[in-house]
ZANU-960032 format. One line per field, with one value per residue: x, y, z of N, C-alpha, C, O in turn; residue in three letters; residue number from 1. Coordinates in steps of 0.02 Angstrom, whole numbers, plus 32768, in hexadecimal, padded with zeros to 4 digits. Atoms other than C-alpha are relative to their C-alpha. Layout:
n_u: [X ...] $
n_v: [Y ...] $
n_w: [Z ...] $
ca_u: [X ...] $
ca_v: [Y ...] $
ca_w: [Z ...] $
c_u: [X ...] $
c_v: [Y ...] $
c_w: [Z ...] $
o_u: [X ...] $
o_v: [Y ...] $
o_w: [Z ...] $
res: [ALA ...] $
n: [NUM ...] $
end
This chain:
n_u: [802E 8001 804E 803A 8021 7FF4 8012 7FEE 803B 8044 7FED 7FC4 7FF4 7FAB 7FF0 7FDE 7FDC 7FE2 7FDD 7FC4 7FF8 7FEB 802E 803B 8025 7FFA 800A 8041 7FD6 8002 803B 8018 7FF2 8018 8054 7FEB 7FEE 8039 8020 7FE8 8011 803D 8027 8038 8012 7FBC 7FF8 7FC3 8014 7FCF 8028 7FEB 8024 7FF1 8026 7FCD 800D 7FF1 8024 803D 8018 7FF5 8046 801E 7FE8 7FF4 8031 800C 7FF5 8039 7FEB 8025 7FC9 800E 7FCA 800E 8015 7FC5 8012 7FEB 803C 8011 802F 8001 7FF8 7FC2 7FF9 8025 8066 8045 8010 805C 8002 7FE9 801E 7FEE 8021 7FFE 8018 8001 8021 806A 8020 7FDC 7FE7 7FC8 7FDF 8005 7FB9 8000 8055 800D 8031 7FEC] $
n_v: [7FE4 7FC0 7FDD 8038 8005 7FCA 7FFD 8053 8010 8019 8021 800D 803F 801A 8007 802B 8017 8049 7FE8 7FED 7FBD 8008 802F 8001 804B 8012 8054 8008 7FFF 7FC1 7FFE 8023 7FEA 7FBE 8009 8008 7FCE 7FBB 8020 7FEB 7FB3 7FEA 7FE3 8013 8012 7FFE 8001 801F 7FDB 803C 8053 8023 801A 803C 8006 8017 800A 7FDB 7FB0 8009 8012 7FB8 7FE0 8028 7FE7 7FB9 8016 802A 7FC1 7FCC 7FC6 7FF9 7FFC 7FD7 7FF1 7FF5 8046 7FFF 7FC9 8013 801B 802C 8029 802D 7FED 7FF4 801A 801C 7FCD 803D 8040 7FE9 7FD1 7FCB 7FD2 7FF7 7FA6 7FEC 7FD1 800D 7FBC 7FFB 803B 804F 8029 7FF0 7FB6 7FED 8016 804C 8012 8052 801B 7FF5] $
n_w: [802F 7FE0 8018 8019 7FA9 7FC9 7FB5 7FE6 7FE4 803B 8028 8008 804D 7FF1 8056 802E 8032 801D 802C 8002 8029 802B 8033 8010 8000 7FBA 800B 7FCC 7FB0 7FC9 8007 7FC9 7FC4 8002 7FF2 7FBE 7FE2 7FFE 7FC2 7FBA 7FDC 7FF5 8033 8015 802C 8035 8026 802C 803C 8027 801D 8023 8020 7FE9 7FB9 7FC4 7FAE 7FB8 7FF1 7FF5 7FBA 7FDB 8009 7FD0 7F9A 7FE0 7FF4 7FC6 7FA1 7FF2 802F 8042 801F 8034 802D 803B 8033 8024 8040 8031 8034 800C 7FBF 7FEC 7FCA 7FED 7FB9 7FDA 7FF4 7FFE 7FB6 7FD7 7FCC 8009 8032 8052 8025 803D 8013 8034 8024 8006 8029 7FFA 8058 801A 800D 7FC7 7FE8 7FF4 801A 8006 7FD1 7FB0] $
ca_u: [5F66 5F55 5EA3 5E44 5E16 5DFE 5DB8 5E29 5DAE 5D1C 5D82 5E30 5E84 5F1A 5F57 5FB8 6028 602B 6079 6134 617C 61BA 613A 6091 6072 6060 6051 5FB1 6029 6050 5F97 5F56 5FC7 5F8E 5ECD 5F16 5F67 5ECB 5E6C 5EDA 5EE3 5E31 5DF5 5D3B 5D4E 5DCB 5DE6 5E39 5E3F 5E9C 5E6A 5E8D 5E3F 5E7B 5E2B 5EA3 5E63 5ED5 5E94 5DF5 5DF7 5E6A 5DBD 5D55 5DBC 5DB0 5CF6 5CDB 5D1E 5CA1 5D10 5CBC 5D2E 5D1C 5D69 5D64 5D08 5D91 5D95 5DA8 5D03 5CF4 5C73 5CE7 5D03 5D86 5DD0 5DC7 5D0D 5CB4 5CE0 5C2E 5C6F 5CAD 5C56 5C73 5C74 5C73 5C4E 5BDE 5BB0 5AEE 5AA3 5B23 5B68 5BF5 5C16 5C1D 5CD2 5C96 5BF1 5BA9 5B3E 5B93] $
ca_v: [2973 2A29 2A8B 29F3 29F4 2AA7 2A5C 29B6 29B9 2979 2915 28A2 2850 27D2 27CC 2730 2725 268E 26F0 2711 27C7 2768 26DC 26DD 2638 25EC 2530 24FF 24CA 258A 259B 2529 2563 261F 25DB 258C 2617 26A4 260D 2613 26CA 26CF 2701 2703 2712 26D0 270A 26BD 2726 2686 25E2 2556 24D3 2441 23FB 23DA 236A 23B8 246A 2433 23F7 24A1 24FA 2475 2497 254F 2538 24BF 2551 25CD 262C 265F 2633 26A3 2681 26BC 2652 2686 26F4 2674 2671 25C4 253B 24F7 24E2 2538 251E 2553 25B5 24FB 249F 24A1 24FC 259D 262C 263E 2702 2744 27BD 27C5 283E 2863 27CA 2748 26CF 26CA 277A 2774 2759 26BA 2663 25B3 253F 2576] $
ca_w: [6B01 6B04 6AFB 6B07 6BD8 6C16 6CB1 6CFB 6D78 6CF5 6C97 6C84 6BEB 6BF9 6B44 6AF9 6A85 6A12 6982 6980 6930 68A5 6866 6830 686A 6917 694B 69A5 6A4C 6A5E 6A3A 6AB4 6B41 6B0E 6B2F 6BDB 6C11 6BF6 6C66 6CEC 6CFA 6D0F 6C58 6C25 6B82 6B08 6A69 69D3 6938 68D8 6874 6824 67B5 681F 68B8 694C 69EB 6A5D 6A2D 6A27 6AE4 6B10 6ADC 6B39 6BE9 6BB7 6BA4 6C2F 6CC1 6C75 6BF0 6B4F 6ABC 6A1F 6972 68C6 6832 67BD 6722 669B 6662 665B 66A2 670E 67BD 6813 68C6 6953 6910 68F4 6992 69E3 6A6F 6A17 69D9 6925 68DB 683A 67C9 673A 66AA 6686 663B 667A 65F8 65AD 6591 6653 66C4 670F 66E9 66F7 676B 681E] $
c_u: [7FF1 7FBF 7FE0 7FDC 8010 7FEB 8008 7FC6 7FA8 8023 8066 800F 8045 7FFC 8034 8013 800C 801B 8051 800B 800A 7FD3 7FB5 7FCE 7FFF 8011 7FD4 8019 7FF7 7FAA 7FE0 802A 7FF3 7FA5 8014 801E 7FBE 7FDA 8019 8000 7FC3 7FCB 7F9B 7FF0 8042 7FEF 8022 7FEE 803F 7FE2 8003 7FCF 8003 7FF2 8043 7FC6 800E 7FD7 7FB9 7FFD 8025 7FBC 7FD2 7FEE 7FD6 7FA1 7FD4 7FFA 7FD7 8016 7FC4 803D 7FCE 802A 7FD7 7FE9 803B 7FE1 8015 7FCA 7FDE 7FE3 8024 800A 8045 800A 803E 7FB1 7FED 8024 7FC1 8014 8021 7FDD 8031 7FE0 8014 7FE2 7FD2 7FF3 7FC0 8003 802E 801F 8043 8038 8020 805A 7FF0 7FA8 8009 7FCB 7FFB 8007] $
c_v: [8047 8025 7FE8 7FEE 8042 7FEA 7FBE 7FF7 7FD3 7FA7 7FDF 7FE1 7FF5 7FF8 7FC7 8005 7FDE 8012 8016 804E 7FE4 7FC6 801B 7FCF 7FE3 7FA7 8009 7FE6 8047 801B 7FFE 800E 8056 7FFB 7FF5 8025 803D 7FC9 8002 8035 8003 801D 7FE3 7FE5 8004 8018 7FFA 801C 7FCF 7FD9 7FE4 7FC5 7FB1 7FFB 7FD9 7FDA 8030 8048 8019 8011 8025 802C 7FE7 801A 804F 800E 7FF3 8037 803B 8034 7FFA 8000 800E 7FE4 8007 7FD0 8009 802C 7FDA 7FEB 7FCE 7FC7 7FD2 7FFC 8008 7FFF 8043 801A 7FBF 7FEA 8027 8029 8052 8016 8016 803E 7FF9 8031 8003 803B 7FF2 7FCA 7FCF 7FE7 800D 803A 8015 8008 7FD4 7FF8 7FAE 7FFA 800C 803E] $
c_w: [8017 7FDA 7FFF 804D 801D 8050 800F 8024 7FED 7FF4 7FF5 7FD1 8011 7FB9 7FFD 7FCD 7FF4 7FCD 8011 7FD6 7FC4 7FC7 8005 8005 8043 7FEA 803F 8048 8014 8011 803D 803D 8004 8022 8062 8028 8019 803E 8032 800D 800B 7FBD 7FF7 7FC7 7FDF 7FB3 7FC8 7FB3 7FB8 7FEE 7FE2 7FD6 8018 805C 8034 8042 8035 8007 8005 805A 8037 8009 8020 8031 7FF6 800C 8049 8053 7FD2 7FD4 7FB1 7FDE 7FC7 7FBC 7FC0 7FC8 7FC8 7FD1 7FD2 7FC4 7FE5 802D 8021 8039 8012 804C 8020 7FF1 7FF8 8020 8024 8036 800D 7FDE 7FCA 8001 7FCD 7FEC 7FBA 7FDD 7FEA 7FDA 800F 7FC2 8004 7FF4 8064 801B 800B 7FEA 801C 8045 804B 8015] $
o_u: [7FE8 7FB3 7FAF 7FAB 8041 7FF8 7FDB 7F98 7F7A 8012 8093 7FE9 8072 7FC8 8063 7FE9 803C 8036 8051 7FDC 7FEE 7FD6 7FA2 7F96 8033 8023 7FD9 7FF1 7FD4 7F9B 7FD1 8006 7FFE 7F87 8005 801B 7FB5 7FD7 7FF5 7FE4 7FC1 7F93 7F83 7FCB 806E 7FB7 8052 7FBC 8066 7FAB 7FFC 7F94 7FE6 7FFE 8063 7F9C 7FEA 7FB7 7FA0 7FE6 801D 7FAB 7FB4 7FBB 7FB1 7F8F 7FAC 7FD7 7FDC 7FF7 7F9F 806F 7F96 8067 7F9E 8007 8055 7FA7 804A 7FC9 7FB0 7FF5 8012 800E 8074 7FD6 8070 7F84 7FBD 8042 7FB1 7FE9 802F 7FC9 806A 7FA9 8039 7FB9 7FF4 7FE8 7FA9 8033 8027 8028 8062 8075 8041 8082 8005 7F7B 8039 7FB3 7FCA 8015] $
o_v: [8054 8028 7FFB 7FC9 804A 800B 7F94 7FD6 7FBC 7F70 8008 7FB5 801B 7FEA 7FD8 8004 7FC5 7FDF 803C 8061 800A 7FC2 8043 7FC7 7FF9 7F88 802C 7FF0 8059 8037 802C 7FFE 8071 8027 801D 8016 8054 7FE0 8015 8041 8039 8035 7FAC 7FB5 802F 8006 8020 800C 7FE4 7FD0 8003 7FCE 7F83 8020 7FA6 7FFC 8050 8060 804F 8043 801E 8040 8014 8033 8067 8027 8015 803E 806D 8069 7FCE 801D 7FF7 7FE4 7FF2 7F9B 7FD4 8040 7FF1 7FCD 7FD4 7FBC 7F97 8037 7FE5 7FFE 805B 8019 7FC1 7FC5 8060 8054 806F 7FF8 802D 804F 7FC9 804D 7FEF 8070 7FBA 7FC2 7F9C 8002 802E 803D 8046 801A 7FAD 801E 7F8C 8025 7FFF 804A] $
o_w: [8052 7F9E 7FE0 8051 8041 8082 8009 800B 8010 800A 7FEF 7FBE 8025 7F9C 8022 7FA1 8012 7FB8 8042 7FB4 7F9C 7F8A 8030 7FEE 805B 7FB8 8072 8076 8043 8046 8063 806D 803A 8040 808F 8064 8051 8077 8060 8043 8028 7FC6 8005 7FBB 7FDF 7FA0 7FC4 7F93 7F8E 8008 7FAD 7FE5 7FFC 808D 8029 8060 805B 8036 8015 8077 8073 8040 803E 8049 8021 8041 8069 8085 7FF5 7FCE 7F9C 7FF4 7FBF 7FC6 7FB6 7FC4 7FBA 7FCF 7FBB 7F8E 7FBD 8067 801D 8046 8000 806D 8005 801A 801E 7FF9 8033 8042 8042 7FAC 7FCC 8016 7FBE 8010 7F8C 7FFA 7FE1 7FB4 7FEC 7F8B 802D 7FEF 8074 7FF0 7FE0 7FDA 8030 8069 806E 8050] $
res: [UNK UNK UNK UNK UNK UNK UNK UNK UNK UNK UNK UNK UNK UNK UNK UNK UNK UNK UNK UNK UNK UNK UNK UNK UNK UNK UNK UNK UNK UNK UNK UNK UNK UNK UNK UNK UNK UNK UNK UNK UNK UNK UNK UNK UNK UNK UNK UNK UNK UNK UNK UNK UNK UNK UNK UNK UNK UNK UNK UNK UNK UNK UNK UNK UNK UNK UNK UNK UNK UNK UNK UNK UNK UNK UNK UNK UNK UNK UNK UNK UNK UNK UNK UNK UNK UNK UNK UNK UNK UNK UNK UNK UNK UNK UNK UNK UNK UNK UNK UNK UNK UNK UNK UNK UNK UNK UNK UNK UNK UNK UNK UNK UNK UNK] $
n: [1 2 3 4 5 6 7 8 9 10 11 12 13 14 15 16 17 18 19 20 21 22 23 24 25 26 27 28 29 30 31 32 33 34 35 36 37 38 39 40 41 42 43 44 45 46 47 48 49 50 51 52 53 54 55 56 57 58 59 60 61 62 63 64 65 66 67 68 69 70 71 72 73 74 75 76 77 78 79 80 81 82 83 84 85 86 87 88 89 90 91 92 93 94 95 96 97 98 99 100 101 102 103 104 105 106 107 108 109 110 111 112 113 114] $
end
């Protein structure tokens, strides 16, 4: 990543790649060994700017571990505007982000109860 740590000294980022050059799609294996990897290097904080509408165990209890040793895991609520949950932002042990526009609702990118 270039321009994003003038001072290593501060600050380090191991980056993962679960995306390929050519798809747009992963599978929650490369996923989950992208979460297990940033934990072994030592990461604080993971972040997953991905999400799906289907709940996995295993990737659940990748997030758990990553959890468990003291990482903060981050992911996006999605941009589909609709009340439903998406994964990994609702497993209890990931901060869910989003964005909304003034007044919330519908008109928003994501919305709802979480």
């Amino acid at each position: 990543v270039v321009g994003v740590n003038p001072d290593p000294s501060k600050f380090s980022f191991h980056i993962a790649k679960a995306f390929s050059d050519k798809k747009e799609t992963t599978s929650k294996k490369i996923i989950i060994d992208c979460i297990e990897d940033c934990v072994a290097s030592g990461a604080d904080v993971i972040n997953l700017s991905i999400g799906g509408s289907i709940r996995s165990a295993l990737y659940e209890s990748a997030c758990e571990a990553a959890y468990d040793d003291g990482v903060l895991v981050i992911a996006s609520a999605g941009n589909e505007g609709r009340e439903i949950d998406g994964y990994p932002a609702s497993y209890d042990v990931v901060m869910s982000v989003a964005s909304v526009v003034e007044g919330g609702g519908p008109g928003s990118d994501t919305y709802g109860e979480k």
